[in-house]
The first five atom37 places (N, CA, C, CB, O) and aatype in JSON, in Angstrom:
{
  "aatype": [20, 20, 20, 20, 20, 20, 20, 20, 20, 20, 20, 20, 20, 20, 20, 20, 20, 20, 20, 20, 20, 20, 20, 20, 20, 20, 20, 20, 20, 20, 20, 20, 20, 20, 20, 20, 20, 20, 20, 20, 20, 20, 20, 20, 20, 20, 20, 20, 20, 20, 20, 20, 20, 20, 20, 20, 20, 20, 20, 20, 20, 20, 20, 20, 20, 20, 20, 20, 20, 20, 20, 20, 20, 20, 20, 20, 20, 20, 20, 20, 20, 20, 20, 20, 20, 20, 20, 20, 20, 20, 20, 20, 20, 20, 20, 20, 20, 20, 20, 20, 20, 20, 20, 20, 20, 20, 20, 20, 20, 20, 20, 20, 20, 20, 20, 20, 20, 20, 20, 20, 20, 20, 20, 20, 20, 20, 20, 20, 20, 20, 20, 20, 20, 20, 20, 20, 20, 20, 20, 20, 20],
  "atom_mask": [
    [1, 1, 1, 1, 1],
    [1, 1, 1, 1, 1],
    [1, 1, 1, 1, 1],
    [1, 1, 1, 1, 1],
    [1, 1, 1, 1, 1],
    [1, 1, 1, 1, 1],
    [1, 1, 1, 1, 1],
    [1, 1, 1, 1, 1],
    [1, 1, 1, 1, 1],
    [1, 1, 1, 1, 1],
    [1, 1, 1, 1, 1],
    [1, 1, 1, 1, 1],
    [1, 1, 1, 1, 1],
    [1, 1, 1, 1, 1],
    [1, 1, 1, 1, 1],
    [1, 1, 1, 1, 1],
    [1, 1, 1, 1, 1],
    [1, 1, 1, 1, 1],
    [1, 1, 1, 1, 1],
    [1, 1, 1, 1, 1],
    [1, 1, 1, 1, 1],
    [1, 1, 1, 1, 1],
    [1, 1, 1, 1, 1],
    [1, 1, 1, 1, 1],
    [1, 1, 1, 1, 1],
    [1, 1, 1, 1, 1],
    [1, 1, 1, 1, 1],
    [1, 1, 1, 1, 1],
    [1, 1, 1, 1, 1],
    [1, 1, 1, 1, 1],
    [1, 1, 1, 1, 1],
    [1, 1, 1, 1, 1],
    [1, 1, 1, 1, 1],
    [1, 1, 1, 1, 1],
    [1, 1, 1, 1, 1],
    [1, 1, 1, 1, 1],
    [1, 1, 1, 1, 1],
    [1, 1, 1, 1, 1],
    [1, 1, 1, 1, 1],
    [1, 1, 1, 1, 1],
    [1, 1, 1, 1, 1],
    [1, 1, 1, 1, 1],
    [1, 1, 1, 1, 1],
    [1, 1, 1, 1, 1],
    [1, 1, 1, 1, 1],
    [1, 1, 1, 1, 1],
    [1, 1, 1, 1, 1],
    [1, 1, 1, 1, 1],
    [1, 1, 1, 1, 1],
    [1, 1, 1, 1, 1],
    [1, 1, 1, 1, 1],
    [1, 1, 1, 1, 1],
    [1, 1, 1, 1, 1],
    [1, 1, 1, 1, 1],
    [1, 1, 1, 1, 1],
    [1, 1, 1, 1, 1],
    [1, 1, 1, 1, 1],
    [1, 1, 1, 1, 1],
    [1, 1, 1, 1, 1],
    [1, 1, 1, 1, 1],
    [1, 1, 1, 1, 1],
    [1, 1, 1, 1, 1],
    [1, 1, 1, 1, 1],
    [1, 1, 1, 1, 1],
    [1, 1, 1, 1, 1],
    [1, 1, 1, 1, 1],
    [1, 1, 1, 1, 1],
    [1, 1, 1, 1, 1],
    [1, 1, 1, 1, 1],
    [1, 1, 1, 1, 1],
    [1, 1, 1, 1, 1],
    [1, 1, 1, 1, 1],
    [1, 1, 1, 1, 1],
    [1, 1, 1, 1, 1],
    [1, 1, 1, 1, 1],
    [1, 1, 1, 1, 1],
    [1, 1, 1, 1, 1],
    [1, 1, 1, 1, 1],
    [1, 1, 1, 1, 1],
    [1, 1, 1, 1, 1],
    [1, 1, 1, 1, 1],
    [1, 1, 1, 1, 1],
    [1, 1, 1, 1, 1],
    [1, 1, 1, 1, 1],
    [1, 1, 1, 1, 1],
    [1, 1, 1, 1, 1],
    [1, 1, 1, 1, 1],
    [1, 1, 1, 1, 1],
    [1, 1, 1, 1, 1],
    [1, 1, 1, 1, 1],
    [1, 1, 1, 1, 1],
    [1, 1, 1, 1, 1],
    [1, 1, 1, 1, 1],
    [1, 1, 1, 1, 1],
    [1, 1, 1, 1, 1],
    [1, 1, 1, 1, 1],
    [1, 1, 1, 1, 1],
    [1, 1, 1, 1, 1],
    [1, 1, 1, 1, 1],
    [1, 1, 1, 1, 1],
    [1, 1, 1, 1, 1],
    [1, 1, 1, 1, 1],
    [1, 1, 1, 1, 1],
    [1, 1, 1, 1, 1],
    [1, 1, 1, 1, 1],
    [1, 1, 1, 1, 1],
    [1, 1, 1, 1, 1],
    [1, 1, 1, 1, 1],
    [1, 1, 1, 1, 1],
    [1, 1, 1, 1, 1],
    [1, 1, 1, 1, 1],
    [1, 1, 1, 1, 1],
    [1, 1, 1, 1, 1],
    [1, 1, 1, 1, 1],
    [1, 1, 1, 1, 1],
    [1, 1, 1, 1, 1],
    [1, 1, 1, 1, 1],
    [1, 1, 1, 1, 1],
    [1, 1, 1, 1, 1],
    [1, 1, 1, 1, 1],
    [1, 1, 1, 1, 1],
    [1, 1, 1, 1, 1],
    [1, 1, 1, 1, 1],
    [1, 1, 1, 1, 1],
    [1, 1, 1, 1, 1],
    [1, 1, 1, 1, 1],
    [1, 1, 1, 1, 1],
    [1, 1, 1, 1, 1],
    [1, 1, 1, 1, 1],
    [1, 1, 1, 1, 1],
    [1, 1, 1, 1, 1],
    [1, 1, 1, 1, 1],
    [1, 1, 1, 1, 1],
    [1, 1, 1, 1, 1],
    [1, 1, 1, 1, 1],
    [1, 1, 1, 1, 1],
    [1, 1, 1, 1, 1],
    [1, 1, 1, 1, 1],
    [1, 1, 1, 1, 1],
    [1, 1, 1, 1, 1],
    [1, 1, 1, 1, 1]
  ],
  "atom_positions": [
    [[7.54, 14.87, -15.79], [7.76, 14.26, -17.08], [8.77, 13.12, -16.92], [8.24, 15.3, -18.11], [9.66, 13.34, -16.1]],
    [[8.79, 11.67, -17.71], [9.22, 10.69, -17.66], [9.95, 10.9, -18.77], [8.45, 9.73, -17.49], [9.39, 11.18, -19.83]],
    [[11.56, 10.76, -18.65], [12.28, 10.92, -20.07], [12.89, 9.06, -20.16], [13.91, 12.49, -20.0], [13.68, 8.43, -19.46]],
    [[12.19, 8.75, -21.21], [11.88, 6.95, -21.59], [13.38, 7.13, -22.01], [10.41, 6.23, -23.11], [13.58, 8.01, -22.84]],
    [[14.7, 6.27, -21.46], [15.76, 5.45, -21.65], [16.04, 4.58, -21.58], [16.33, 5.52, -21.38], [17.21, 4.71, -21.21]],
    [[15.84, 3.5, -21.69], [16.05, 2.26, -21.3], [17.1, 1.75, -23.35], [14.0, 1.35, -20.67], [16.78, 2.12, -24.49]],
    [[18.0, 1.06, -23.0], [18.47, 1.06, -21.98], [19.45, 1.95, -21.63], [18.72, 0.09, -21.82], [19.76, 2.81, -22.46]],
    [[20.18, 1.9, -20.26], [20.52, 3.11, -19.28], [21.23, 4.15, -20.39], [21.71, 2.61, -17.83], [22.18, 4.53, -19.7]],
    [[21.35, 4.66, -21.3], [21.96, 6.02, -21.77], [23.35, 5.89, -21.6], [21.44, 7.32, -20.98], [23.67, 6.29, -20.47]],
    [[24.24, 5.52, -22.22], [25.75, 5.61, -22.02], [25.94, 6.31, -23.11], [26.65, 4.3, -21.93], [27.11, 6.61, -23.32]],
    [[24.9, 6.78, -24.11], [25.63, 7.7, -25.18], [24.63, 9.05, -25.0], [25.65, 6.94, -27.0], [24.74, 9.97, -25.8]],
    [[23.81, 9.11, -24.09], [23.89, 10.51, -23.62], [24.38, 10.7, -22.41], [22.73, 11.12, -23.62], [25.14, 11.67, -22.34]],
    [[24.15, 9.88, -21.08], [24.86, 10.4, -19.71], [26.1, 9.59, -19.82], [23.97, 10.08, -18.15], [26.14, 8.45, -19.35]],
    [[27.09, 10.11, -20.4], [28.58, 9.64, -20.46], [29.21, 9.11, -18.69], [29.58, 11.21, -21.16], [29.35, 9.8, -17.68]],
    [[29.42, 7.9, -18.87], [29.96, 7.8, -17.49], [31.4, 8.09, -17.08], [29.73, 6.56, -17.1], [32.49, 7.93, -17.63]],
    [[30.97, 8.6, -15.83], [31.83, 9.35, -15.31], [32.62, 8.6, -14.44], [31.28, 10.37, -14.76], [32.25, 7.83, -13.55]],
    [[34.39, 9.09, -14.98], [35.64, 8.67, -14.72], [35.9, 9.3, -13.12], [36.7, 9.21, -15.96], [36.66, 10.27, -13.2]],
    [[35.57, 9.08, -12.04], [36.17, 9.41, -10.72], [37.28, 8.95, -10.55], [35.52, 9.04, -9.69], [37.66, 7.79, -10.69]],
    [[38.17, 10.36, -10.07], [39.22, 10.13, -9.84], [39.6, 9.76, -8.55], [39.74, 10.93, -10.23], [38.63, 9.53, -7.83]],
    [[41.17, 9.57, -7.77], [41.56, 10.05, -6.96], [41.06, 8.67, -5.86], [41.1, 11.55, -6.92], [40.09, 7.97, -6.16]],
    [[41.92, 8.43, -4.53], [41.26, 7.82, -4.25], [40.03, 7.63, -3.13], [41.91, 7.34, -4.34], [39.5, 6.65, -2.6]],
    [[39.93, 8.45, -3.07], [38.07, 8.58, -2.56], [37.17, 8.37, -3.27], [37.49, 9.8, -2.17], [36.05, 8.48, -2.76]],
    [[37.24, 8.08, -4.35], [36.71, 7.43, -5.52], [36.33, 5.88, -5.28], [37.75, 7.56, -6.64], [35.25, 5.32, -5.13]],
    [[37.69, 5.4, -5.32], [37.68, 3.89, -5.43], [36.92, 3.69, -3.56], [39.74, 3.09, -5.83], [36.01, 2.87, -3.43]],
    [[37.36, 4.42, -2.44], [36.57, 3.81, -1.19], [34.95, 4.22, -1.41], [37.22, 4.52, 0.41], [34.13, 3.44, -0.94]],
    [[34.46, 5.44, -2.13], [33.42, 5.24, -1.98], [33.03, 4.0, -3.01], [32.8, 6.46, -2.04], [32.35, 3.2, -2.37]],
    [[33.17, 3.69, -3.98], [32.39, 2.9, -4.43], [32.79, 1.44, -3.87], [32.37, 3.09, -5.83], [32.11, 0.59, -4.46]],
    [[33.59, 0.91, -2.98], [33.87, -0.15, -2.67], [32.58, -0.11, -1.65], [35.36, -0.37, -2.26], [31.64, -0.91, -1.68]],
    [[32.79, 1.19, -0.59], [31.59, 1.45, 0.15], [30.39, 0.9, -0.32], [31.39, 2.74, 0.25], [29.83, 0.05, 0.37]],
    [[29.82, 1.33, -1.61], [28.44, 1.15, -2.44], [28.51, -0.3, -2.53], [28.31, 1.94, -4.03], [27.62, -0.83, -1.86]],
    [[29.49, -1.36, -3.33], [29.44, -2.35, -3.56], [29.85, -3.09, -2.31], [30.01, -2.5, -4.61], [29.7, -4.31, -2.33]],
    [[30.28, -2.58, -1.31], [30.16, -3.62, -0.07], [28.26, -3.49, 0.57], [31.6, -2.96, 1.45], [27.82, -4.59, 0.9]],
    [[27.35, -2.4, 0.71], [26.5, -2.53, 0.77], [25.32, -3.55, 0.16], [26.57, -1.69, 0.72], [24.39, -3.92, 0.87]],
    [[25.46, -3.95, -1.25], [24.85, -4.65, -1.71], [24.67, -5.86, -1.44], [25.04, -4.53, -2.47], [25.41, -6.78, -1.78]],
    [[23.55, -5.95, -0.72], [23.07, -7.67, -0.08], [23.79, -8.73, -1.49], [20.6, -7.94, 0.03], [24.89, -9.2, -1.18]],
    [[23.42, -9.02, -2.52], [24.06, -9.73, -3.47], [25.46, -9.74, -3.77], [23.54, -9.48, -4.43], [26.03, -10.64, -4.39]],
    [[26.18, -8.37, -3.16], [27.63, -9.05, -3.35], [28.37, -8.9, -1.87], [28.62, -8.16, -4.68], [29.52, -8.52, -1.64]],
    [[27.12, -9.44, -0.71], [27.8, -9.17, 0.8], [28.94, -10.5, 1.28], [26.33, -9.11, 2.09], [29.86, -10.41, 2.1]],
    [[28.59, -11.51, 0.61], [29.43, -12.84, 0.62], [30.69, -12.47, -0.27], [28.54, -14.24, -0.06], [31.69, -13.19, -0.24]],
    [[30.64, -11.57, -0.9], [32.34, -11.3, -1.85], [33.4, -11.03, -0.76], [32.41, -9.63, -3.07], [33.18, -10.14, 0.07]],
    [[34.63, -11.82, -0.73], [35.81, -10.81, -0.09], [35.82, -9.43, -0.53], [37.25, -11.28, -0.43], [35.02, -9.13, -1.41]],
    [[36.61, -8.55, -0.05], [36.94, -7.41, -0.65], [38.48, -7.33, -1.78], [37.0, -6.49, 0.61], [39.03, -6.39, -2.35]],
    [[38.69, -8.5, -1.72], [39.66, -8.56, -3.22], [38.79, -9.09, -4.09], [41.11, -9.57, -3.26], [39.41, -9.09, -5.16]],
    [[37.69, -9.56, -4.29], [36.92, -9.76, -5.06], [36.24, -8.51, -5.88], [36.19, -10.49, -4.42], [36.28, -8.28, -7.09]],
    [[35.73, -7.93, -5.04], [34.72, -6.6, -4.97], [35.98, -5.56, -5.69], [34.08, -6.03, -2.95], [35.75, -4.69, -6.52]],
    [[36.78, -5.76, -5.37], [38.42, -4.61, -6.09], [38.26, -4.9, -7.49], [40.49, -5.21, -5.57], [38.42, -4.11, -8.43]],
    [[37.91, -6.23, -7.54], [38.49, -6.47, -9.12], [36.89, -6.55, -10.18], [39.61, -8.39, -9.2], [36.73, -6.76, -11.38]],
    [[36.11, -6.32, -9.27], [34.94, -5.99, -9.83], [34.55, -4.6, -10.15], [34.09, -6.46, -9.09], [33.57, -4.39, -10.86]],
    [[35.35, -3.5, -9.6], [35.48, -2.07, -9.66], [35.82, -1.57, -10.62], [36.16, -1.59, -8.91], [35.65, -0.35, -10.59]],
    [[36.52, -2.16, -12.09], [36.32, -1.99, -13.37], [35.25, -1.9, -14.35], [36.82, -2.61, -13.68], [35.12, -1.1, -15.27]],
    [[34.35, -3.11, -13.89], [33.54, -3.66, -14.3], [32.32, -2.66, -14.51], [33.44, -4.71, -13.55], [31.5, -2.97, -15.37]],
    [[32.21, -2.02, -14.12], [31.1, -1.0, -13.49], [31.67, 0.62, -14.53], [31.39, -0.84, -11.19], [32.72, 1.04, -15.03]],
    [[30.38, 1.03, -14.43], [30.66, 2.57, -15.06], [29.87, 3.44, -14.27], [30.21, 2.82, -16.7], [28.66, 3.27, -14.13]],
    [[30.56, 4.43, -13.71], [29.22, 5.77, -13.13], [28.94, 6.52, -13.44], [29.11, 6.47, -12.26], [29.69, 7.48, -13.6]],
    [[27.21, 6.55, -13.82], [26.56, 7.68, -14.44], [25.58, 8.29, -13.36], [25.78, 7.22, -15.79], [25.09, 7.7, -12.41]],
    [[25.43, 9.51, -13.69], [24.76, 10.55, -12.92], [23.19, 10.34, -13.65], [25.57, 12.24, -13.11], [23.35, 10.72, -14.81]],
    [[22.42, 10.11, -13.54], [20.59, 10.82, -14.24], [19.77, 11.59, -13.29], [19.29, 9.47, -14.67], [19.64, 11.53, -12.07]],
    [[19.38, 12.16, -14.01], [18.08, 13.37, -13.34], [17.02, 12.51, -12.79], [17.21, 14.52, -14.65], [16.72, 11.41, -13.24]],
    [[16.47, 13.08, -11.79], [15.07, 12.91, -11.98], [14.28, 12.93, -13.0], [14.6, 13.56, -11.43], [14.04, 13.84, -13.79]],
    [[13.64, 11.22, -12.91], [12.4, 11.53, -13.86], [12.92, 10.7, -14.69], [12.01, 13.05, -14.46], [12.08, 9.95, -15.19]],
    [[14.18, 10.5, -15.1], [15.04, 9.31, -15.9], [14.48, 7.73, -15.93], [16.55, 9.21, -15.17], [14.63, 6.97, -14.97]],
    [[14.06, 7.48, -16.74], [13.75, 5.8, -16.7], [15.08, 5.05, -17.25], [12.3, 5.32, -17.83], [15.94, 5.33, -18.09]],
    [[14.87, 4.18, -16.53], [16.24, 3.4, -16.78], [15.88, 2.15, -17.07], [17.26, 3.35, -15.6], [16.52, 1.63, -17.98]],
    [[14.65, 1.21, -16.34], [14.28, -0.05, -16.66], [12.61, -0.04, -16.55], [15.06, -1.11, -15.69], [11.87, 0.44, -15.7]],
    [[12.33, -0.9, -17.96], [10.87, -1.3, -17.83], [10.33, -2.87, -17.47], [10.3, -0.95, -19.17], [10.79, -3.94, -17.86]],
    [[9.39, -2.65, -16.74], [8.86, -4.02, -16.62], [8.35, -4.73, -17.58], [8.03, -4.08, -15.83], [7.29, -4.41, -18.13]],
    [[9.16, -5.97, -17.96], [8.73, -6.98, -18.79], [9.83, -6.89, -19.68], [7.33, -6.85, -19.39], [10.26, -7.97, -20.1]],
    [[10.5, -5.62, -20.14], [11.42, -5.99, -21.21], [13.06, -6.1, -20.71], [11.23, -4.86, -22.39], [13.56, -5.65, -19.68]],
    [[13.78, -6.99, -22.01], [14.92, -7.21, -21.56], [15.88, -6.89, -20.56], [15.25, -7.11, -22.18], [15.88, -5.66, -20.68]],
    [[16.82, -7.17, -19.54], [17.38, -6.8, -18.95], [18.47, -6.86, -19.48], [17.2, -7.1, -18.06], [19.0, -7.75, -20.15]],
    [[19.08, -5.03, -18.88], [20.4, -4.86, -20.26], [21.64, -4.07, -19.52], [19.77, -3.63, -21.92], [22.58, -3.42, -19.98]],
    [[21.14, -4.47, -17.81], [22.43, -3.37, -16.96], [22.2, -4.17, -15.48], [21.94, -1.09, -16.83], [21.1, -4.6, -15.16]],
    [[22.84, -4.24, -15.03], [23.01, -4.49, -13.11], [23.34, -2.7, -12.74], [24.97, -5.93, -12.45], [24.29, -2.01, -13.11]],
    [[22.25, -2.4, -11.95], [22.47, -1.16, -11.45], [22.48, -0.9, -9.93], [21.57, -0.39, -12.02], [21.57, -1.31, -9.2]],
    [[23.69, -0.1, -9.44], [23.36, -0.27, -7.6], [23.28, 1.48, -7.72], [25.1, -1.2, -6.14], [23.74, 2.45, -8.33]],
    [[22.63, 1.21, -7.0], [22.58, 3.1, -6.08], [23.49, 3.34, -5.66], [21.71, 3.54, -4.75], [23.87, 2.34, -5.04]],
    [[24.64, 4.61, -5.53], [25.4, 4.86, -5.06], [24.64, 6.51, -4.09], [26.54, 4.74, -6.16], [24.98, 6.78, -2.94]],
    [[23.83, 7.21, -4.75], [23.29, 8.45, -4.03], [22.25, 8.55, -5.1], [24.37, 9.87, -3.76], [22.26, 8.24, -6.29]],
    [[21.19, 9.16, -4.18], [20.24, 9.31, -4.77], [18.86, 8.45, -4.42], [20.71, 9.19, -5.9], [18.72, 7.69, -3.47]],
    [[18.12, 8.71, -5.2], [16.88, 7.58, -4.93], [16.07, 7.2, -6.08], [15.79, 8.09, -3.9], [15.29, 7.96, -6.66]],
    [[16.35, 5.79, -6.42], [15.35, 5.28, -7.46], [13.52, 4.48, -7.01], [16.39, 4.04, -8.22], [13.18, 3.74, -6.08]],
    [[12.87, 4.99, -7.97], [11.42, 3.82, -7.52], [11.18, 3.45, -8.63], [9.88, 4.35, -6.81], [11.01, 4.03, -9.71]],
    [[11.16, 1.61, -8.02], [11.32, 0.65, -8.9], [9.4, 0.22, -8.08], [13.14, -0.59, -8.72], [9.02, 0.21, -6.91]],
    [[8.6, -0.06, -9.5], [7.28, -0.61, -9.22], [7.17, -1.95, -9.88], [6.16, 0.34, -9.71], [8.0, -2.15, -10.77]],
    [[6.54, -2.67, -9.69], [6.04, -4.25, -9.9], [5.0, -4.35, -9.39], [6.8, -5.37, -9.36], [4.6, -3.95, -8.3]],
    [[4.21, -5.25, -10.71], [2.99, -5.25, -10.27], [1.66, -4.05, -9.54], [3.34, -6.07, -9.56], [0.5, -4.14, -9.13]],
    [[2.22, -3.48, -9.64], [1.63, -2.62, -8.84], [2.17, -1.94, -7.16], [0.48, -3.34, -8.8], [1.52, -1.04, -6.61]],
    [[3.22, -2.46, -6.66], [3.83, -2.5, -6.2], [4.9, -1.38, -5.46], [3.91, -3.16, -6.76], [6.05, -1.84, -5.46]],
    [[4.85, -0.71, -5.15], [6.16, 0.48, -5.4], [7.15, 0.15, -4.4], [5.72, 2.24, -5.13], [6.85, -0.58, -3.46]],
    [[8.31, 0.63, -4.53], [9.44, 0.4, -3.41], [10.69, 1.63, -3.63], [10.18, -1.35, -3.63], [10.78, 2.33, -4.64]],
    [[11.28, 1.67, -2.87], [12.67, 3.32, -2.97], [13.65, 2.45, -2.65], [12.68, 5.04, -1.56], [13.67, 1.73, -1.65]],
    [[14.52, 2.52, -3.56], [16.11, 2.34, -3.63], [17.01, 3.27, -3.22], [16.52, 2.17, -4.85], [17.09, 4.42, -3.64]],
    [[17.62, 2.81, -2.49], [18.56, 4.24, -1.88], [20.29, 3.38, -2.0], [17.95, 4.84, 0.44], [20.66, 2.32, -2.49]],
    [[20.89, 4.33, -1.38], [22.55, 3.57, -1.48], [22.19, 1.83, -1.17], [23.93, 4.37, 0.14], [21.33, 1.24, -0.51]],
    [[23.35, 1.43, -2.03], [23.46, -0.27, -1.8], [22.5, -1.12, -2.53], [23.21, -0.69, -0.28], [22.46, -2.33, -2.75]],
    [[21.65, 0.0, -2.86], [20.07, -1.06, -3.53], [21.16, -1.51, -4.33], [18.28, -0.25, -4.57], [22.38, -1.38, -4.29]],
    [[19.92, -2.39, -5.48], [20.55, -2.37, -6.6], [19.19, -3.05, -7.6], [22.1, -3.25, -6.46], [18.36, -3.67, -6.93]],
    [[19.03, -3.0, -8.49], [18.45, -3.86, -9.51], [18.68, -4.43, -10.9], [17.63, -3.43, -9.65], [19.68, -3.89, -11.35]],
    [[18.17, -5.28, -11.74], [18.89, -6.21, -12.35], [19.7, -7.5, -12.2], [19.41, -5.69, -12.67], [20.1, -8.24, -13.1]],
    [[19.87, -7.62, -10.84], [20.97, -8.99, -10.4], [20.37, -10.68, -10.94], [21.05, -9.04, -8.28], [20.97, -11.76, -11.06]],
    [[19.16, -10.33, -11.14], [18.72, -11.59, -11.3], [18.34, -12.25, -12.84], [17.62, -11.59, -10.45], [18.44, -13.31, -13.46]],
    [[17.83, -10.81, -13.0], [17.49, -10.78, -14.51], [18.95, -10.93, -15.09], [16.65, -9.29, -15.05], [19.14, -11.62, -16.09]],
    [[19.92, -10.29, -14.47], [21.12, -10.65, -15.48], [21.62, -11.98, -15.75], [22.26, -10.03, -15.08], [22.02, -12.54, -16.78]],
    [[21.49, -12.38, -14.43], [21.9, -13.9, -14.4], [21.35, -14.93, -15.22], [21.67, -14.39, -13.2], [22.01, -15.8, -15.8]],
    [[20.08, -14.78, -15.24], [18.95, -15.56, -16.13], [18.73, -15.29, -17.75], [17.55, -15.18, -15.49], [18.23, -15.92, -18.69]],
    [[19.55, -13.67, -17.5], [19.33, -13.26, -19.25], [17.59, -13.4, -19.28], [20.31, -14.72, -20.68], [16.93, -14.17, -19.98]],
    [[17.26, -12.74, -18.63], [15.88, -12.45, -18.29], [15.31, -10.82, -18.6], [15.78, -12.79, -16.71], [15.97, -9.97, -19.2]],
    [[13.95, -10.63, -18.05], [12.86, -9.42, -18.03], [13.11, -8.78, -16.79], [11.24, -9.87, -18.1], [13.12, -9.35, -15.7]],
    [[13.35, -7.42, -17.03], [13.18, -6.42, -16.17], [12.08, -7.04, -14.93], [12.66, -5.08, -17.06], [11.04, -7.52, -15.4]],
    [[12.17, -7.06, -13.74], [10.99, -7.44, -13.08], [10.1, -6.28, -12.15], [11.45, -8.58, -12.21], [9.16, -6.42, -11.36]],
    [[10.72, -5.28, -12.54], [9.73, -3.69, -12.46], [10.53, -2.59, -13.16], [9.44, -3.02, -10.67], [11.74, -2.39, -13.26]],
    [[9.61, -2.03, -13.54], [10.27, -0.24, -14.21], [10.7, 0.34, -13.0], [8.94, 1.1, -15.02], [10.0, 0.41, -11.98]],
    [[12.05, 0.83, -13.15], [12.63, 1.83, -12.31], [12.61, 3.45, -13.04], [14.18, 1.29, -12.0], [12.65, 3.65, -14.25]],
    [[12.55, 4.48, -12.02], [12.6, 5.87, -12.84], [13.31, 6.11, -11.29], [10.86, 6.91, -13.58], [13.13, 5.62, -10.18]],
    [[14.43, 7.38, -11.99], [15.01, 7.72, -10.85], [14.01, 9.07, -10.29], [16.67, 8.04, -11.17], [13.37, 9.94, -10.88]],
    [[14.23, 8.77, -8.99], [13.06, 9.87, -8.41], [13.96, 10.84, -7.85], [11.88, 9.29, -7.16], [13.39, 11.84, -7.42]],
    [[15.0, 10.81, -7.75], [16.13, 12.21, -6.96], [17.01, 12.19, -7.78], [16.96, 12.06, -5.33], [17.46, 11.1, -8.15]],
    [[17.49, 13.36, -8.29], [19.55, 13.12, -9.22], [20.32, 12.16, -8.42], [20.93, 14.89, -9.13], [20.54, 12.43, -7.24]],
    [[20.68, 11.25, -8.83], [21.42, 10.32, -8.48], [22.42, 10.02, -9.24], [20.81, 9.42, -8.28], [22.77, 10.57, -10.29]],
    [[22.93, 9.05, -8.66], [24.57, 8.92, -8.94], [24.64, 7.28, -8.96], [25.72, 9.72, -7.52], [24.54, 6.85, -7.81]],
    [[24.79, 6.27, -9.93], [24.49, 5.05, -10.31], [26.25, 4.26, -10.78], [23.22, 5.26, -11.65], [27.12, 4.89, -11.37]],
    [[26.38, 2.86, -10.36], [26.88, 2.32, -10.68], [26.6, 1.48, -11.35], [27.27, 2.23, -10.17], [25.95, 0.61, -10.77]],
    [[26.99, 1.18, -13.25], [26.16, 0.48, -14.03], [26.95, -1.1, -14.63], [25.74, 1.57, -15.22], [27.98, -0.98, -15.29]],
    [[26.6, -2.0, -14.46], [27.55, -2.92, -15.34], [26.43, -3.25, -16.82], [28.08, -4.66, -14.26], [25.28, -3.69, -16.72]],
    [[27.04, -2.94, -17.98], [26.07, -3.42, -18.55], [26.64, -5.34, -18.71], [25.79, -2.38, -20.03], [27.53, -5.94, -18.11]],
    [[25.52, -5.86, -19.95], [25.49, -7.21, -20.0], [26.95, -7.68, -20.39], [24.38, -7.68, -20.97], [27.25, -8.74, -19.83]],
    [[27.97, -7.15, -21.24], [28.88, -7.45, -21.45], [30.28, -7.38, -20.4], [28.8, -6.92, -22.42], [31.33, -8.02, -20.37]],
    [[29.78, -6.37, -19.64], [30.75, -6.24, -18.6], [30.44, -7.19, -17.44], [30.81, -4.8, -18.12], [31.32, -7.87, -16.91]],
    [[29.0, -7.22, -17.04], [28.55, -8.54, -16.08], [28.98, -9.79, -16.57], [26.99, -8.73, -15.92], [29.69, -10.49, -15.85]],
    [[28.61, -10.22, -17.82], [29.65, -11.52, -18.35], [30.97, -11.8, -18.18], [29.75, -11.59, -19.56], [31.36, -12.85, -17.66]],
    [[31.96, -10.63, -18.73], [33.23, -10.79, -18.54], [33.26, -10.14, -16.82], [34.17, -9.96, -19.85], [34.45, -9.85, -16.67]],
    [[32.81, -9.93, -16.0], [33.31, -9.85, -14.78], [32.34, -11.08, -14.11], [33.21, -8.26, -14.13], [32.06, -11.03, -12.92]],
    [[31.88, -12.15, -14.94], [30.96, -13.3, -14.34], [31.99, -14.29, -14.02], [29.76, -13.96, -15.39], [32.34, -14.82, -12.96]],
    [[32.44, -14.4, -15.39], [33.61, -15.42, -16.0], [32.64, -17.03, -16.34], [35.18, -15.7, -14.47], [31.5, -17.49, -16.29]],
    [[33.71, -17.33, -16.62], [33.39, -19.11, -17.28], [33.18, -19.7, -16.06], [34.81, -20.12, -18.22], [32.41, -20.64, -15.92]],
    [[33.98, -19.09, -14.95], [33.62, -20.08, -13.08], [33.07, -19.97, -12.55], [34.13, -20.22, -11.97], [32.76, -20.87, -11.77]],
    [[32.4, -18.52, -12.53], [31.93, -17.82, -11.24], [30.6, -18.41, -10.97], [31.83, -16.17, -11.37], [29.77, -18.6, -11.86]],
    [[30.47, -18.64, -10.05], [28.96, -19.2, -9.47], [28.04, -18.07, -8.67], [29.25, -20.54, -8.29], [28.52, -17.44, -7.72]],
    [[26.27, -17.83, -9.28], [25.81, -17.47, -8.68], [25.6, -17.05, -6.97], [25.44, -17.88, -9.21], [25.16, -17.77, -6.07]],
    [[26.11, -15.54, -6.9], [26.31, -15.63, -5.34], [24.42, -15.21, -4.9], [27.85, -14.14, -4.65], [24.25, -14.03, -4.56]],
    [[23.21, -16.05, -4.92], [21.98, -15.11, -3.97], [21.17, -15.71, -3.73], [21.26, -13.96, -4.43], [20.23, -15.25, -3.09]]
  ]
}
């Protein structure tokens, strides 16, 4: 069964406050993986670690559909998402990520993702990608 969320659920899967700091290295870990933010220093990537919220979803969770609005930048931190296009299928595992482009463009989902394993997600939605964009920041991809 496909439980339809889009977009990602922050008022049912409450994101989760990790503490401590094995917290902050794993997710620097996650966001140093991501081909789109591999050109960031890592004082960059620090101050982007606000920016972000982590939510857990089940299997079976939809998070993005193809064609409609894009409303989150999401990276894999554990777990496994499949994102299809076109017909297309592909598995997201740590470091993936989807949304980077569509956010930028204020664009369309460019495939439905459903998470296929419980996973563990790092989310920026559109307001937090803006204010962690800024008025300067130039497309890093």
């Amino acid at each position: 069964m496909t439980l339809a969320m889009p977009p990602l659920v922050m008022k049912i899967f409450w994101p989760l406050r990790a503490a401590g700091p094995d917290a902050s290295v794993t997710r620097m870990a996650t966001l140093r993986a991501v081909s789109e933010l591999a050109s960031y220093p890592d004082s960059h990537l620090r101050r982007l670690l606000p920016f972000f919220d982590e939510v857990s979803l089940p299997a079976g969770a939809q998070i993005a559909r193809e064609g409609e609005s894009c409303s989150e930048f999401v990276v894999v931190m554990q777990g496994r998402l499949q994102a299809t296009a076109s017909g297309r299928t592909r598995t997201l595992r740590h470091g993936d990520s989807v949304g980077w482009t569509a956010m930028w463009e204020r664009s369309a989902n460019d495939s439905t993702v459903v998470v296929e394993a419980d996973s563990r997600l790092l989310v920026m939605s559109h307001a937090q990608f803006r204010a962690a964009k800024g008025p300067s920041h130039r497309q890093h991809s």
